[in-house]
C-alpha positions as CSV (number, residue, x, y, z in Angstrom):
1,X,0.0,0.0,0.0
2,X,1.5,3.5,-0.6
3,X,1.4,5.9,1.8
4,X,1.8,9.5,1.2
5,X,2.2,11.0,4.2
6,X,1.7,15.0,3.5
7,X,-0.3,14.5,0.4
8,X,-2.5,17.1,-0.1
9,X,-5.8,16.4,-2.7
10,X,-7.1,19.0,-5.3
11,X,-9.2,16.6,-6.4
12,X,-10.3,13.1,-7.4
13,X,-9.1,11.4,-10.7
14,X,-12.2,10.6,-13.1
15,X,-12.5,6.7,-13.4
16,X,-11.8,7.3,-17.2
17,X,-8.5,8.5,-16.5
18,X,-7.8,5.5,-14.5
19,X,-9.5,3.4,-16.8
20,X,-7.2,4.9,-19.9
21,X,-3.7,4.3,-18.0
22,X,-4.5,1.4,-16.4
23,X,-1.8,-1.0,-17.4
24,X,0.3,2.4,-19.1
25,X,1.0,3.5,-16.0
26,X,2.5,1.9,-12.8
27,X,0.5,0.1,-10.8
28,X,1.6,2.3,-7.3
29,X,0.1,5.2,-8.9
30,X,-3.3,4.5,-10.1
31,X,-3.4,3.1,-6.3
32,X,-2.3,7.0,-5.5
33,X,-5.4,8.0,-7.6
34,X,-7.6,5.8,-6.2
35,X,-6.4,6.6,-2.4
36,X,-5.5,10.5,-2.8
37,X,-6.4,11.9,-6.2
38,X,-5.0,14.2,-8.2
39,X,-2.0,16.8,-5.3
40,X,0.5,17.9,-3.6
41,X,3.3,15.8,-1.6
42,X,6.8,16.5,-0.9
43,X,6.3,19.6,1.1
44,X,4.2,20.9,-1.7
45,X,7.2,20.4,-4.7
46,X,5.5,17.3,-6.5
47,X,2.4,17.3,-8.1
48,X,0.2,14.3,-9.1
49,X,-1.4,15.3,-12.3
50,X,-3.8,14.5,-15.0
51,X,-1.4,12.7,-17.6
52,X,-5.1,13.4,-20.7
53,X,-4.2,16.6,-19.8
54,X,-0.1,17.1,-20.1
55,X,-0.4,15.0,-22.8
56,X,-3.0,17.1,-24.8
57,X,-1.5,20.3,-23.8
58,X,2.2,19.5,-23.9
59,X,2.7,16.2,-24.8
60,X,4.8,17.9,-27.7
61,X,7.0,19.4,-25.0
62,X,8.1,16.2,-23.6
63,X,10.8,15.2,-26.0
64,X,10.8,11.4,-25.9
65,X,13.0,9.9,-28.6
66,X,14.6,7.3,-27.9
67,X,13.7,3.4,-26.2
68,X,10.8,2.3,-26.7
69,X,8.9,6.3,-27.4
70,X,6.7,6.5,-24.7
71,X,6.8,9.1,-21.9
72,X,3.4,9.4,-19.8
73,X,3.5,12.8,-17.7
74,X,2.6,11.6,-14.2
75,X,3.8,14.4,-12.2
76,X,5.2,18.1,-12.3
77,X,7.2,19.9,-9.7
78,X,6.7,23.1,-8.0
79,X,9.5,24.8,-10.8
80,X,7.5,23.5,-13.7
81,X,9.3,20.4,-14.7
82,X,7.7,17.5,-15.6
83,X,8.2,13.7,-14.3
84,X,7.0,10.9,-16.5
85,X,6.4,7.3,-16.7
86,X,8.9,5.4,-19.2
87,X,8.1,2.1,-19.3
88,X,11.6,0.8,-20.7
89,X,13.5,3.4,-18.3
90,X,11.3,3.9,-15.4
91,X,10.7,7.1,-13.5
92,X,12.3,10.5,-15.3
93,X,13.0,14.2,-14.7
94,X,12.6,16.5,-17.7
95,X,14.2,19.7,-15.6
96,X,13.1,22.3,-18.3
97,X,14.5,24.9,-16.3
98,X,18.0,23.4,-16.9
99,X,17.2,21.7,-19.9
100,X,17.7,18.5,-19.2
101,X,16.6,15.4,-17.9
102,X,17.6,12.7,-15.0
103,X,16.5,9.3,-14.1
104,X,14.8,9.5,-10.8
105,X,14.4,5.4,-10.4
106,X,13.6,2.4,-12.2
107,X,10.0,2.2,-10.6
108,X,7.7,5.0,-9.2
109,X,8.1,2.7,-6.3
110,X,11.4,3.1,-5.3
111,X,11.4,6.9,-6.6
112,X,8.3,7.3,-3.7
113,X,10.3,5.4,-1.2
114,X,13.2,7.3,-2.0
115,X,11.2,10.9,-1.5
116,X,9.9,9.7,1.9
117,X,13.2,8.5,3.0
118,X,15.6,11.2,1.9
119,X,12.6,14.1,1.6
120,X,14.4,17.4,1.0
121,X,17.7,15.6,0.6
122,X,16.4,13.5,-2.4
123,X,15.1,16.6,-3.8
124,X,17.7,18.5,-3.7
125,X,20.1,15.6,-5.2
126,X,18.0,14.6,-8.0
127,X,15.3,17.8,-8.7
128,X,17.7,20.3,-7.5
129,X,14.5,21.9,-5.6
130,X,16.7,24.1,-3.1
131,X,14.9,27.2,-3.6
132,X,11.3,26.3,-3.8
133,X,11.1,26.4,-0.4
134,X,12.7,29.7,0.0
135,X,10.2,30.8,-3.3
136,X,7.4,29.7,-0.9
137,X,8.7,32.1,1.8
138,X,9.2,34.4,0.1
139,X,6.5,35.0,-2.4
140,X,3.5,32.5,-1.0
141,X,2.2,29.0,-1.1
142,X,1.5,27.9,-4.7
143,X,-1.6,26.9,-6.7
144,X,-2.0,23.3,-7.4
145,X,-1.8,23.8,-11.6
146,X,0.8,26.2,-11.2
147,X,4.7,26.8,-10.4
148,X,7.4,29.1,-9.5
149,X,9.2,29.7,-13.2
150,X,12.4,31.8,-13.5
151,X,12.0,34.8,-15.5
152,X,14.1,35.0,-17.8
153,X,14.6,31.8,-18.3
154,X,17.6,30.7,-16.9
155,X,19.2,30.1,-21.1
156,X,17.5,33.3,-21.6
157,X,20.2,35.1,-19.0
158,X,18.3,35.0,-16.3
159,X,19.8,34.0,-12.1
160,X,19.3,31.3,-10.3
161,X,18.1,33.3,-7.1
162,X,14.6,33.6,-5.2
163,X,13.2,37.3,-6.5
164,X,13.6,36.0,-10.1
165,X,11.3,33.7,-9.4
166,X,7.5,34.0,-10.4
167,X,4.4,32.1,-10.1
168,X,3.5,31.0,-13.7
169,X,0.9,28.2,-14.8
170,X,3.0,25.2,-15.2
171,X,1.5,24.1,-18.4
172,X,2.0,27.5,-20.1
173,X,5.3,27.6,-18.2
174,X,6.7,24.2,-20.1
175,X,5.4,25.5,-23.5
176,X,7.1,28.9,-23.1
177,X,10.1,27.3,-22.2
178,X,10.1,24.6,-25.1
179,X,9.2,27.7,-27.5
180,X,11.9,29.1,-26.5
181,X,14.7,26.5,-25.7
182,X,13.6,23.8,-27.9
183,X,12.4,20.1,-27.1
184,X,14.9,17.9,-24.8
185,X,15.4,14.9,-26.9
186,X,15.7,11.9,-24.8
């Protein structure tokens, strides 16, 4: 059984969403559906999401090239990155703010362990999250569909510090950032 222990819901995932990933998706997280819905976890940095939805409005964004070509959005994080489902990789990173991506474990089980082990330390290893918190200090607890974006962009010249930092929607967020940067092929 998976246990989230700060999960926050926003809401409950439609059966047809389940329905449609069912067997697409890992098992762990259409029990995370069924238990918590669609929210927050990981003091509010990871978001469960609607994967119809990423996939409709940015599933050009996502860049998957190589293995076997499929990359379900599953989560985003609270600096508009996106973490998806590959089923011949496992659990990924697409950092857009840094353009690139990381392997954050072979199964979303071991990727949830490893958030609930390590918490801020596994975030800051592997999402580099170090100043969302700070971003919530300073400018406010986020909205669930959006994230703190840098602007500019960090490729665009912008700096890596807390005040450049603004609360964008993360789906208009990735597309902005893909406009501009250009898809990262993996």
């Amino acid at each position: 059984m998976v246990t989230i222990a700060d999960f926050v819901t926003q809401a409950p995932v439609p059966d047809d969403v389940v329905e449609r990933y069912r067997g697409r998706v890992p098992d762990e997280l259409v029990e995370i559906w069924r238990t918590y819905g669609y929210g927050t976890f990981a003091h509010g940095f990871l978001r469960v999401i609607d994967p119809a939805l990423y996939e409709a409005k940015v599933g050009d964004c996502i860049g998957k090239t190589q293995g076997d070509g499929v990359a379900i959005p599953i989560m985003a994080t609270g600096l508009g990155d996106l973490v998806t489902w590959e089923p011949s990789v496992g659990v990924i990173g697409i950092l857009y703010r840094e353009h690139r991506t990381v392997g954050l474990a072979g199964t979303l089980d071991n990727f949830l362990f490893i958030v609930d082990l390590d918490g801020p330390e596994e975030l800051s290893d592997s999402l580099h999250w170090d100043l969302f918190p700070e971003a919530v200090e300073a400018h406010g607890p986020l909205p669930y569909d959006e994230s703190f974006v840098f602007v500019p962009l960090l490729s665009m010249g912008g700096k890596a510090r807390v005040e450049n930092l603004h609360k964008r929607s993360t789906i208009e967020s990735i597309q902005v950032a893909v406009d501009l940067q250009g898809v990262i092929g993996h």
